[in-house]
C-alpha positions as CSV (number, residue, x, y, z in Angstrom):
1,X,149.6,95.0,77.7
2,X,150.7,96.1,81.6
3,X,150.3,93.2,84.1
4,X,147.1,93.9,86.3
5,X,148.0,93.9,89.7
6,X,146.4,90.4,92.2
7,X,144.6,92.6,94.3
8,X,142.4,94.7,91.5
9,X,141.6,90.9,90.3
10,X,140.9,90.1,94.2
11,X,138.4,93.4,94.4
12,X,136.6,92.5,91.1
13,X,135.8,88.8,92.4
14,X,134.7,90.6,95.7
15,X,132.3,93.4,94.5
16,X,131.3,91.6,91.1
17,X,127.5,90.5,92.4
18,X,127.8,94.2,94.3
19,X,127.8,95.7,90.9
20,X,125.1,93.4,89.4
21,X,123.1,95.0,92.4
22,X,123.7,98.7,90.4
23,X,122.8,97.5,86.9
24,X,119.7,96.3,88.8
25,X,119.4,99.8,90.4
26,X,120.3,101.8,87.6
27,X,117.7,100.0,86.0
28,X,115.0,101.3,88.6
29,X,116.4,104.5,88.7
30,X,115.9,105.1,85.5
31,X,112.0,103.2,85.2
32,X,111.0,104.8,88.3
33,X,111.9,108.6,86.8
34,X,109.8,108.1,83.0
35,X,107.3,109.8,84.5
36,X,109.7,112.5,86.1
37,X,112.3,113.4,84.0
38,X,114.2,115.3,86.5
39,X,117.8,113.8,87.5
40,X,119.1,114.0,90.8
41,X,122.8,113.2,91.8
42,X,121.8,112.5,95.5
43,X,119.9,110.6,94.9
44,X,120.8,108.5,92.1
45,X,124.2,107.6,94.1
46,X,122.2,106.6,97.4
47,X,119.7,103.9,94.8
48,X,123.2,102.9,93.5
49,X,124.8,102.1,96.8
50,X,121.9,101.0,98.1
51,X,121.9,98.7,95.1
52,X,125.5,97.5,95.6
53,X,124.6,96.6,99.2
54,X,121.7,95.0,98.4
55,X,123.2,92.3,95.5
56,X,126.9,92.1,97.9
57,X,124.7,90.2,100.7
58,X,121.8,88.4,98.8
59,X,124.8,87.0,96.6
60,X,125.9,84.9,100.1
61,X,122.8,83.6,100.2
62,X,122.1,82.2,97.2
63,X,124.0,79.2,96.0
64,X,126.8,79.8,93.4
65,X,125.5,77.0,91.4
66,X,122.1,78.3,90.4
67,X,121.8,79.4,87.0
68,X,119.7,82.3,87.7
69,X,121.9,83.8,90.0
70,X,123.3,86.6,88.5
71,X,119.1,87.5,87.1
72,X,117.9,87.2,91.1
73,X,120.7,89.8,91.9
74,X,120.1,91.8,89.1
75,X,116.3,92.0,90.6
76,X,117.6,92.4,93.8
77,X,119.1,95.4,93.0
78,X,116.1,96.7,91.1
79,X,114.1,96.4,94.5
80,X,117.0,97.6,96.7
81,X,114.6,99.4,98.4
82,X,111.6,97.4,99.4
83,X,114.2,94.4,100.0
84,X,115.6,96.4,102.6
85,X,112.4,97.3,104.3
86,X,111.3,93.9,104.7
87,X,114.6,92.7,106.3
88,X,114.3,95.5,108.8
89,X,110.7,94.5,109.4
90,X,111.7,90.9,109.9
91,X,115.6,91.7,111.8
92,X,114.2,93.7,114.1
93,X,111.2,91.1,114.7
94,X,113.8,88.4,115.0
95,X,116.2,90.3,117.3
96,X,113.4,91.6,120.0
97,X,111.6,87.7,120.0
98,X,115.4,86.4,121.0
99,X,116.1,85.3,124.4
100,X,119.2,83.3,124.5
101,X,118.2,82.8,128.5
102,X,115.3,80.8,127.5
103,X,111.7,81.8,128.0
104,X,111.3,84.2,131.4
């Protein structure tokens, strides 16, 4: 059996919640289209990043001690898109109340 190369063992460590996100998207891909059968590469790809994204950062966020983890990232991913429209909604609501000056 070859030796695997450090840095595929590095990437895996890095992207491995990423690519919990995905099962969780592929997941809602696939619910989401049982009542249209009709495949679409675009936009199966764009859920999947979208997925990857979405478990990458919630995994910093959630303490690597807690047993349900991996599930919350899985579900994450499933929501990728109605996680993301809250954080815009609540970034962008954070970032136009700040005033590092103080109050005017």
């Amino acid at each position: 059996m070859p030796d695997i190369p450090n840095w595929v063992w590095v990437g895996l460590g890095w992207s491995q919640y990423g690519w919990l996100g995905v099962v969780g998207g592929v997941a809602s891909y696939f619910y989401s289209k049982s009542t249209e059968p009709r495949f679409d590469v675009r936009m199966f790809v764009s859920k999947l990043v979208l997925a990857f994204f979405v478990g990458k950062v919630s995994s910093e966020f959630i303490p690597s001690t807690d047993t349900y983890k991996s599930g919350y990232i899985m579900l994450l991913g499933f929501f990728a898109y109605p996680v993301l429209a809250v954080l815009e909604v609540k970034v962008k609501g954070w970032v136009e109340n700040y005033n590092p000056r103080g109050p005017p």
